[in-house]
C-alpha positions as MATLAB code, in Angstrom:
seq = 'XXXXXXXXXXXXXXXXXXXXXXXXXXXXXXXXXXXXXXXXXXXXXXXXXXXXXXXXXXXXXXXXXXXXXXXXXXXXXXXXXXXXXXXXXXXXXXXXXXXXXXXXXXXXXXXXXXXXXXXXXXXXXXXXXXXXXXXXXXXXXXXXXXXXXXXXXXXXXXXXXXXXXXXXXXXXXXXXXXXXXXXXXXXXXXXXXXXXXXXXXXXXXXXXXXXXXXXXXXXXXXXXXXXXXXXXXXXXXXXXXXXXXXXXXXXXXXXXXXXXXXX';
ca = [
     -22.401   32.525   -0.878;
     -20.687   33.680    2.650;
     -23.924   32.780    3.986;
     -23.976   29.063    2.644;
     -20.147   29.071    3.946;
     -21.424   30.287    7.389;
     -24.069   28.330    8.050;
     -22.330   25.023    6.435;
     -19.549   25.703    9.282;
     -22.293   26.081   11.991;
     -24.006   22.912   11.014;
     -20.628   21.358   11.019;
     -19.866   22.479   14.585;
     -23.323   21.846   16.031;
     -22.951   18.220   15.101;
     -19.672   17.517   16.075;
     -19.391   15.797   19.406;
     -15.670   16.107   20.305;
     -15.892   20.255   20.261;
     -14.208   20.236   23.435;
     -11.651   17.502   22.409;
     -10.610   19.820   19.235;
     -10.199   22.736   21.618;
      -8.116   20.684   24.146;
      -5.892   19.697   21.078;
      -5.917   23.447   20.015;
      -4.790   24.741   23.392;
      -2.184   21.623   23.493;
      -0.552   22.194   20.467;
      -0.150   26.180   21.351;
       1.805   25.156   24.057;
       4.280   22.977   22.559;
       2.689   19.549   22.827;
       3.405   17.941   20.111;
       1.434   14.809   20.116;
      -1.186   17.247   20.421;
      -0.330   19.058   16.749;
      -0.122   15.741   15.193;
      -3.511   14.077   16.677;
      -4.697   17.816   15.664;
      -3.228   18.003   11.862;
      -4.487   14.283   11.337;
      -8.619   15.618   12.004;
      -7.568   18.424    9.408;
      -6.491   16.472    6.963;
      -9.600   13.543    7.357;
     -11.902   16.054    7.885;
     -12.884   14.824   10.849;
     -15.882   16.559   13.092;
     -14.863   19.519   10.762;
     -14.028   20.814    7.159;
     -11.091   19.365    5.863;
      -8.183   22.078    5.776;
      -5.311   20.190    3.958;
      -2.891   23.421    4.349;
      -3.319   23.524    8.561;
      -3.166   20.249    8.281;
       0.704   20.457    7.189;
       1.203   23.002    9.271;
       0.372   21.336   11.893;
       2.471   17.840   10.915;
       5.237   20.726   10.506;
       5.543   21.648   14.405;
       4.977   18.127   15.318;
       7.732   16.647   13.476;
       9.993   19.616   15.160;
       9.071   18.027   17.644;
      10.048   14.562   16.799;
       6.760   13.337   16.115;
       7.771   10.855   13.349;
       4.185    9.939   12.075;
       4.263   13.767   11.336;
       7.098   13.982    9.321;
       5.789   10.882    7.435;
       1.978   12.844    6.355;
       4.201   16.183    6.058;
       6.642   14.185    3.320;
       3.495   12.625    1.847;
       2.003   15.888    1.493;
       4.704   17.464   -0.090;
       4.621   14.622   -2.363;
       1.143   14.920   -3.710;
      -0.124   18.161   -2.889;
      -0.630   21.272   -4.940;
      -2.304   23.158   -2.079;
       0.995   22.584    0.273;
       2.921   22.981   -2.381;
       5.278   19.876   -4.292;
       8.783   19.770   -2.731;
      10.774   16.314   -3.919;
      13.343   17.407   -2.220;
      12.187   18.457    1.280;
       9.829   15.110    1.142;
      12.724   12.731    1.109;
      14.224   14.451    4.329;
      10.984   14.461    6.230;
      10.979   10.871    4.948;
      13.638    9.940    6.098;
      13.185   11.535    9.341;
      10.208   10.014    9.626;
      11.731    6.467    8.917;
      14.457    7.197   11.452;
      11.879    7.967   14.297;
      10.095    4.590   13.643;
       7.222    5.391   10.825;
       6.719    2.013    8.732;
       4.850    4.190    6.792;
       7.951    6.672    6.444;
      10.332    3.750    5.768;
       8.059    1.738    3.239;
       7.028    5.150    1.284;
      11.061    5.882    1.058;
      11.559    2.475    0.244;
       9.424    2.827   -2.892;
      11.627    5.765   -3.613;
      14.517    3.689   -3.877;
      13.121    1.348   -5.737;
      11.910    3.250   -8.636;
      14.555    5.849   -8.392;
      11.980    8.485   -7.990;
      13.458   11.531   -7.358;
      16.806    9.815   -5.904;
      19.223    7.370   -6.942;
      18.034    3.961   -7.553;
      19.079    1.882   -5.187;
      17.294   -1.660   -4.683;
      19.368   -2.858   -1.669;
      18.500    0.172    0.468;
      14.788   -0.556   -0.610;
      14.647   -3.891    0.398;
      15.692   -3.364    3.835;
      13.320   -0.566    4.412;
      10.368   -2.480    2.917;
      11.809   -5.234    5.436;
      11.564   -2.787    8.219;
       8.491   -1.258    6.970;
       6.891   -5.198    6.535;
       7.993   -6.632    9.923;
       4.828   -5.575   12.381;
       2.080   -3.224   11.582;
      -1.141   -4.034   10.255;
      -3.625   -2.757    7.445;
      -3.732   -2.384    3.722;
      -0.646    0.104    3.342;
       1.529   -2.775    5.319;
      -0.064   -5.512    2.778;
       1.006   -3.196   -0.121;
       4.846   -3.216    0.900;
       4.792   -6.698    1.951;
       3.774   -7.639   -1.515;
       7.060   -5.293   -2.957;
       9.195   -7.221   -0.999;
       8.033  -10.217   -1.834;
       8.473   -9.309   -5.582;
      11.612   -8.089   -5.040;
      12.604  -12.204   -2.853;
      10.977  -14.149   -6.791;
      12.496  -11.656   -8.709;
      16.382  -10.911   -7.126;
      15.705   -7.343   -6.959;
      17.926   -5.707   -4.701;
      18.965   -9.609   -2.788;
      19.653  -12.692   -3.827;
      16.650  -14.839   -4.865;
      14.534  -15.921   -2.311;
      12.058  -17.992   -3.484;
      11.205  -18.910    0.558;
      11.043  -15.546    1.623;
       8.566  -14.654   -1.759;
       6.029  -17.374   -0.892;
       5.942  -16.996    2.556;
       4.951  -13.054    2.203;
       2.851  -13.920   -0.576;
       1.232  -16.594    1.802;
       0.264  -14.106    4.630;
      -0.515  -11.252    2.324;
      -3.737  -14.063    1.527;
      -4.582  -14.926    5.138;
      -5.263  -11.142    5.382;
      -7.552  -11.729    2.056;
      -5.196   -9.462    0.008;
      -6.015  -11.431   -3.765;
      -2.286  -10.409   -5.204;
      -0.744  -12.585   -2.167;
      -3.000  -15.183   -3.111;
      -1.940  -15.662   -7.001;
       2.054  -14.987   -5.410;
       1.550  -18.202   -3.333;
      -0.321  -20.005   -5.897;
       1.994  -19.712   -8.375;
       4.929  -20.917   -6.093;
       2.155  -23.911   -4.765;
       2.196  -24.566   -8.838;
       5.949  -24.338   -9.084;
       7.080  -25.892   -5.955;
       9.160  -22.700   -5.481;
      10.320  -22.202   -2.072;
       7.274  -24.280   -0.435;
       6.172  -27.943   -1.402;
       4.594  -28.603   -4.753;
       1.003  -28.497   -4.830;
      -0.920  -28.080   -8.117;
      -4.058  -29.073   -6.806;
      -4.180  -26.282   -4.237;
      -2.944  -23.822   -6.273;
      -5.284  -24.242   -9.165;
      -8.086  -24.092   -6.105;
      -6.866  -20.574   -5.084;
      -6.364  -19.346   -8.707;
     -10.062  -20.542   -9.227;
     -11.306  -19.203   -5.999;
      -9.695  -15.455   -6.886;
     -10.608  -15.531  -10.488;
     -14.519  -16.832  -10.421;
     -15.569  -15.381   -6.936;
     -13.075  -12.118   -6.603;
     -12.893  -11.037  -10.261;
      -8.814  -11.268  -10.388;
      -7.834  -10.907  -14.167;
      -4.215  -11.972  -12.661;
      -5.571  -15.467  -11.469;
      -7.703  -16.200  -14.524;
      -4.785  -16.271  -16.540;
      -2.088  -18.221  -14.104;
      -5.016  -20.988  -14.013;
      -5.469  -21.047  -17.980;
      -1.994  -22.244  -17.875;
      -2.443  -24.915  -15.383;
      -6.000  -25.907  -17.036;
      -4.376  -26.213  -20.576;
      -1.888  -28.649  -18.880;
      -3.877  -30.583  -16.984;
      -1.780  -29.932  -13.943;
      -3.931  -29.835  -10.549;
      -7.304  -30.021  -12.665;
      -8.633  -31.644  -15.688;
      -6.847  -30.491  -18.874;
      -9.353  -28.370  -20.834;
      -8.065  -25.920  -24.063;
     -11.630  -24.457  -24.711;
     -11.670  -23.349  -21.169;
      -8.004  -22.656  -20.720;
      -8.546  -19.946  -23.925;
     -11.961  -18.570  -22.290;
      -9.929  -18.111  -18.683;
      -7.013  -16.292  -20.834;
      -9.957  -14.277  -22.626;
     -11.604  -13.417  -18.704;
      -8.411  -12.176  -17.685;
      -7.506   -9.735  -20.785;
     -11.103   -8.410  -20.255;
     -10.389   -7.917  -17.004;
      -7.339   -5.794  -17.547;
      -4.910   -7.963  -17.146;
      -2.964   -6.570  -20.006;
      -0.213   -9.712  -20.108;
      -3.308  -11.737  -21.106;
      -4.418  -10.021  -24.098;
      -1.645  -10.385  -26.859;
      -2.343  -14.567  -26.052;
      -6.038  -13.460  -26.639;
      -5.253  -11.974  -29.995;
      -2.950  -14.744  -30.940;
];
């Protein structure tokens, strides 16, 4: 079994093109540059060029974010968040949290945003989560930025936390969809359908509910367009295929949709 182990970790190194990089980060990180630790605890915990080692790679995130590294103190609070191997700490992940949101992590900010949302593990408080997710939002770019974008956009059509903000909902809902994010897309279609916070436009919206139900398989879509399709409202009024969209939906997990399937 060693064996296996041994030569697994040989093969590992032998392929791994950035052995000098890793010991440059190594060396770096021994000597107090924290950059270094971070750049360092981020291959361990990707696995990247080398096994993954989930436990160096918090302690590495540890010394960086004593070192003010605040994308450090964000994977540190994460990790103490979800992993058994570091070892779960609520407490000590909301103040690396909010270190890390402090030293500029959008990451930090929207994960302690979602905190203070659900009152997970802290007192719920809606107002300080919408002007994380606001700070977390603002800039950035990926999937994880989409994700808290879309919360505070909920929050705008909803009042959570602010007073309704039916402009502010569609026009995050709106950009989530230029990045092809297919929540965004049903947000703005429904306020397209509505007229809510951006000019009425039924025909467009039923187009986009259409266009995420058929082609992207959005349960969420299939039954916002059964409701314009059993009206008539920006397409032909159709009940057969207004109960079939409402019956694509529930089978699509859309749980909303299924008590109308029963019905």
């Amino acid at each position: 079994m060693h064996a296996v182990v041994l030569a697994s970790l040989v093969a590992v190194a032998g392929c791994n093109p950035d052995t000098d990089t890793i010991t440059q980060q190594r060396a770096a990180c021994a000597s107090g540059d924290a950059a270094a630790c971070h750049a360092h605890g981020m291959r361990n915990l990707e696995g990247v060029h080398h096994l993954r080692d989930v436990r160096e790679a918090a302690r590495l995130f540890a010394r960086a974010c004593d070192g003010n590294v605040a994308e450090s103190c964000y994977q540190l609070g994460r990790l103490r968040q979800t992993s058994r191997r570091v070892g779960y700490d609520s407490a000590l992940a909301l103040t690396l949290l909010e270190k890390a949101c402090a030293g500029g992590s959008r990451g930090g900010c929207g994960e302690l945003a979602i905190r203070y949302r659900r009152g997970a593990g802290i007192r719920k408080d809606p107002v300080r989560a919408v002007e994380l997710l606001s700070r977390a939002c603002d800039g950035g770019e990926g999937g994880e930025r989409l994700a808290l974008c879309l919360q505070l956009a909920e929050m705008a059509d909803s009042g959570e936390g602010m007073a309704r903000d039916s402009v502010r909902a569609a026009t995050l809902y709106e950009r989530a969809c230029t990045d092809d994010e297919q929540s965004g897309c049903v947000g703005f279609a429904r306020h397209l359908a509505a007229g809510g916070g951006v000019a009425r436009d039924e025909a467009r919206a039923a187009q986009m509910l259409q266009t995420a139900c058929e082609d992207r398989w959005n349960g969420e879509a299939c039954f916002y367009l059964s409701d314009l399709v059993a009206a008539g409202r920006g397409v032909p009024r159709d009940p057969g295929r207004a109960a079939q969209l409402v019956r694509m939906a529930c089978h699509r997990e859309y749980r909303a949709a299924c008590p109308r399937e029963e019905s």
